[in-house]
Steps between C-alpha positions, in 0.01 A plus 500: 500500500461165691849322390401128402745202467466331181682122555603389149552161353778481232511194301170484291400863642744770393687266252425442107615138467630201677852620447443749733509842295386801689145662395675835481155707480378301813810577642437856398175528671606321829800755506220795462323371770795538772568815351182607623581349828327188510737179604579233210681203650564198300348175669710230258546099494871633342760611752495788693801668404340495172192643577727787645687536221225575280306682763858728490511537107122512473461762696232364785567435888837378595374192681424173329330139694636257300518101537117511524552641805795299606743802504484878513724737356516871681845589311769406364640252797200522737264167464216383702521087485128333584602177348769204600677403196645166654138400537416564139857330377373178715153539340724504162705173562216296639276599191811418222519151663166419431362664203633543161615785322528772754763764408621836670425814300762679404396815663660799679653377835210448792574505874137382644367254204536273212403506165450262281409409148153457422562120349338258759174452716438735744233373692687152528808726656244631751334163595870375554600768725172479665603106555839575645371771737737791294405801637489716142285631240510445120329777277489552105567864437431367108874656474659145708381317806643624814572362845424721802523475804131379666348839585719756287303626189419861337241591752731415810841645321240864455337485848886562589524821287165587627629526851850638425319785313170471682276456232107442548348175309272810362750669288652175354460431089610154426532439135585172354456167290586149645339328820841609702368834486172430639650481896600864400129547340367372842663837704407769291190694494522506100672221317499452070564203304608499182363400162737252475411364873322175540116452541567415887779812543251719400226338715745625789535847400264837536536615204594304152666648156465364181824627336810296585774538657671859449190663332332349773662690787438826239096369482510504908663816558288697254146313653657626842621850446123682506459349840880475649494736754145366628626106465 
């Protein structure tokens, strides 16, 4: 068998609803796959340690990127840092002096980004720190806006777990639903959007679902399994 490595998404791709609930038959299927002996890491905009977490109860590869790429999480207290938090909190203060309504997510404790509620104009944020020369990135995961270090996203957080376990671009899956998956999409030889993935997301991807979400990532595995071992 020629193991793959399937990067997964969570929010959108193996949840059932904006609260975050766990597509437990996608979850199923992903777990099926590493017992075969394929790789399933979770690629998430949520933290790390979370993606670890439910890469430990779920079943799949212990190792999780999380952040969108800003942090990597190998075990329980070992964490790879690509992003500078005290740039991102000085990205935060400048853009809550001069724009309205911009609120932290509550969210489970970061140590490379920030995350923010999804209740002001995003593409004013980046013209401002454009303006005052702030050297980060602002992406909408469609779960919160984030600010990133300029540089750190999915595809650059994987590329590290692609060295560390020397992984060919060839036997990467990407599978996913918002435009902060599509650096991800960019590094893999096969890469799936979503049915619930916008018109441009899917422009950006190989290969393109029409379920949603969960019964999305079931669609993808089942179009895949004829071919896997040839992919």
């Amino acid at each position: 068998m020629n193991q793959k490595t399937f990067a997964v998404d969570i929010d959108g791709t193996i949840t059932e609803n904006g609260g975050g609930r766990i597509h437990l038959d996608a979850l199923a299927a992903l777990r099926h796959l590493t017992l075969l002996g394929h790789n399933v890491i979770f690629v998430t905009g949520r933290s790390s340690i979370e993606g670890y977490l439910l890469a430990v109860f779920g079943g799949t590869t212990k190792i999780a990127v999380g952040e969108n790429g800003g942090c990597i999480t190998l075990d329980t207290n070992e964490h790879i840092k690509l992003g500078n938090m005290d740039k991102c909190q000085e990205a935060l203060r400048i853009i809550q002096k001069n724009i309205d309504n911009v609120f932290e997510k509550p969210v489970f404790p970061r140590m490379t980004e920030v995350v923010l509620e999804r209740t002001f104009d995003l593409d004013l944020a980046r013209r401002l720190m454009e303006s005052q020369k702030i050297d980060v990135s602002l992406s909408d995961s469609q779960y919160a806006f984030h600010i990133n270090s300029s540089g750190v996203d999915k595809g650059t957080g994987f590329k590290e777990i692609m060295k560390k376990l020397s992984i060919q671009p060839n036997d990467v899956i990407a599978i996913g639903d918002s435009a902060t998956d599509i650096p991800l999409f960019k590094i893999a030889k096969t890469s799936i959007a979503l049915g619930n993935a916008s018109e441009f997301v899917k422009s950006e991807a190989t290969m393109t679902m029409s379920a949603k979400a969960g019964d999305g990532v079931i669609e993808a595995l089942d179009t895949l399994a004829p071919t896997l071992s040839r992919l």
